[in-house]
C-alpha positions as semicolon CSV with decimal commas, in nm:
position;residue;x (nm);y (nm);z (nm)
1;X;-0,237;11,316;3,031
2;X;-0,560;11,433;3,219
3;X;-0,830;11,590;3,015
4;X;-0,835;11,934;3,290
5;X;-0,462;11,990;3,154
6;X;-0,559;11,822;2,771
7;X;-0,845;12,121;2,790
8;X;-0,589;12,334;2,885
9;X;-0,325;12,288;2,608
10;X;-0,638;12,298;2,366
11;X;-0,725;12,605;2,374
12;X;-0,350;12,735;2,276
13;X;-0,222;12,484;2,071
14;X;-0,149;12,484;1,665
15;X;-0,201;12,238;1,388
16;X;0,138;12,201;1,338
17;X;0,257;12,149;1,746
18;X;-0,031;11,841;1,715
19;X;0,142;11,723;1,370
20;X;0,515;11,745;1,573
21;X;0,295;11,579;1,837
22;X;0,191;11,295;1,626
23;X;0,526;11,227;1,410
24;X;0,686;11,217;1,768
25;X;0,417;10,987;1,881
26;X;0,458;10,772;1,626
27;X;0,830;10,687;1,626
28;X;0,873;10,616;2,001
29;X;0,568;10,407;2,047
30;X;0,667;10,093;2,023
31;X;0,319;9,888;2,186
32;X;-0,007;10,000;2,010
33;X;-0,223;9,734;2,187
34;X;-0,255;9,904;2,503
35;X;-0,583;10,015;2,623
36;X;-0,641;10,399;2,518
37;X;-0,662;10,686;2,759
38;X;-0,972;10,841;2,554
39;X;-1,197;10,510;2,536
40;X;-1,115;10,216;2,771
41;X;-1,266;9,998;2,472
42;X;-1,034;10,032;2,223
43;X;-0,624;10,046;2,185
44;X;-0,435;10,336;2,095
45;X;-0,333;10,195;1,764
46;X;-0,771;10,205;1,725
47;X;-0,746;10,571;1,910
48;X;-0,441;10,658;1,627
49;X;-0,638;10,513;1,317
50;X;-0,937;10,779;1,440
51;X;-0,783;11,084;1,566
52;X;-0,394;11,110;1,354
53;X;-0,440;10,902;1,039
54;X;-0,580;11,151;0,815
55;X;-0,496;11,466;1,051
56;X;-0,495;11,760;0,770
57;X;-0,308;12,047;0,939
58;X;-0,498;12,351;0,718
59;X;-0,840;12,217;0,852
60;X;-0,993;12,403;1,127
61;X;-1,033;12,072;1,444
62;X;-1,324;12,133;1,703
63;X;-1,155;12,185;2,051
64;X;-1,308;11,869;2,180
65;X;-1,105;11,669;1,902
66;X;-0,782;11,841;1,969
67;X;-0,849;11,756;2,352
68;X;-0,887;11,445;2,261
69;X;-0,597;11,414;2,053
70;X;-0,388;11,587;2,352
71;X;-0,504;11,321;2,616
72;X;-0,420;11,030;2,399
73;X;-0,051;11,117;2,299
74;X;-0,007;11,401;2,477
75;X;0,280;11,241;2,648
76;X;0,464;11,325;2,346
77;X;0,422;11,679;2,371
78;X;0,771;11,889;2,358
79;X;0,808;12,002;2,710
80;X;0,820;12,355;2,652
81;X;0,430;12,272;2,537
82;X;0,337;12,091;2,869
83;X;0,176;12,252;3,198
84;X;0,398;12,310;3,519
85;X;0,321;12,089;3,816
86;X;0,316;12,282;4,123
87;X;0,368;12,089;4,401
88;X;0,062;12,045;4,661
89;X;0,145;12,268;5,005
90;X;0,112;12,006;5,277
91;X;0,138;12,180;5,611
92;X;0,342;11,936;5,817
93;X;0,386;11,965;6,211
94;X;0,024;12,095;6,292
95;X;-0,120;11,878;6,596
96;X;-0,509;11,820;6,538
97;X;-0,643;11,758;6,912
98;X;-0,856;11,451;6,939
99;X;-1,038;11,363;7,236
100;X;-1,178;10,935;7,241
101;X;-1,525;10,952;7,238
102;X;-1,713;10,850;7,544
103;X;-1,966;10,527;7,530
């Protein structure tokens, strides 16, 4: 997920959507040696040791954490939870007119 939709989520989100979140994440990941989305220099079984181990769900998490936590398994977000994609309005059939240069 990209931190502009991650920031997003944030700012709506509840403990206990990040603790579905997490118990989702956990079950259907399957490879925990690839390279994390938060920090290229360590895996996300390093990125799940720091940001879901220990996550208490009564303890107040600073936005930037739960942003964190959002672009790192965010993926496993219930869909009801994850932001539209609107499809970019390419204008088709519009003739730019181009003239060579002259040397």
């Amino acid at each position: 997920m990209n931190r502009h939709d991650a920031k997003i989520i944030a700012e709506t989100i509840t403990n206990d959507q990040l603790q579905q979140m997490f118990d989702t994440a956990k079950a259907n990941i399957t490879n925990w040696h690839v390279i994390s989305l938060v920090n290229k220099g360590m895996t996300k079984g390093h990125a799940w040791n720091i940001l879901a181990s220990n996550f208490d769900v009564n303890a107040n998490h600073h936005n930037l954490a739960k942003i964190n936590m959002i672009r790192e398994f965010g993926d496993y977000l219930p869909d009801s939870l994850k932001l539209k994609k609107t499809p970019k309005n390419i204008q088709t059939g519009k003739y730019i007119h181009h003239t060579d240069p002259k040397f």
